[in-house]
N, C-alpha and C positions, 0 to 999 in steps of 0.2 A: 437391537433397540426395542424396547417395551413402554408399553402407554399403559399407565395407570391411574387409577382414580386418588384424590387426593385422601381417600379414606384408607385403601389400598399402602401407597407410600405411606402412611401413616403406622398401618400395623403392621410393616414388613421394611422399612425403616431400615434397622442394623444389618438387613441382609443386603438391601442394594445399597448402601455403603460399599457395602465390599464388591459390588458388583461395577458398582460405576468406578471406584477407587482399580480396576482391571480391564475399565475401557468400553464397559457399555453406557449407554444414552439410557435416561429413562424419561419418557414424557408424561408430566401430568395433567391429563384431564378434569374437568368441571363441566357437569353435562354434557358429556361427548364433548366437549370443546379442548383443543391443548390451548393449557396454558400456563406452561413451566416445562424449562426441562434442564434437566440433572446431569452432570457431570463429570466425572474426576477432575482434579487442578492439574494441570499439568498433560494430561490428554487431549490429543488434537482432536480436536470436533468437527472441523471441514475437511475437504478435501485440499484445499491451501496451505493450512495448519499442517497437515500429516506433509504436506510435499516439503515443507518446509524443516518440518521435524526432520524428514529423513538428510535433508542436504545439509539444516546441522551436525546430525550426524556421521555423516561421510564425509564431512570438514576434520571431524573430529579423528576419526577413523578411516584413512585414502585405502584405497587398495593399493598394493604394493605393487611397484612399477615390474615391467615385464610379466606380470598374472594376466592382463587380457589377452583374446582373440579376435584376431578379423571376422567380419561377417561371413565372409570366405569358408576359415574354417570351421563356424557353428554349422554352417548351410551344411557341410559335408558330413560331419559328424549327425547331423539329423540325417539326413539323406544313408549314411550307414547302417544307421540306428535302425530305421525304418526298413533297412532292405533283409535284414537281420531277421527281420518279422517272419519273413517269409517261409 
């Protein structure tokens, strides 16, 4: 995320287009003050949005039955991993 001044966004324009059109927040300031902020369409801006984006997502795209694992055996495969270190 970047805060800039409205003179700022003004001469730099086409480049956070394409900045914000990839997911960054741009805020514009007015004497130190925000007051604007910039977007892509379609870019989730909250944390609700994104949670949401991703669960359309994964509607969209399931994981395919029998790919998961138990807690069980992540814990052990970490605990492996980790003993491996040694």
């Amino acid at each position: 995320m970047k805060t800039l001044t409205i003179e700022e966004v003004r001469d730099q324009l086409p480049q956070l287009i394409d900045d914000v059109a990839t997911g960054d927040i741009i805020i514009v300031s007015e004497q130190g003050d925000p007051v604007a902020k910039i977007t892509g369409v379609g870019v989730p801006t909250t944390q609700v949005e994104a949670k949401n984006a991703f669960g359309r997502w994964l509607q969209e795209n399931p994981i395919p039955a029998g790919t998961g694992r138990s807690a069980e055996d992540v814990d052990r495969q970490i605990a492996e991993e980790r003993d491996s270190w040694d």
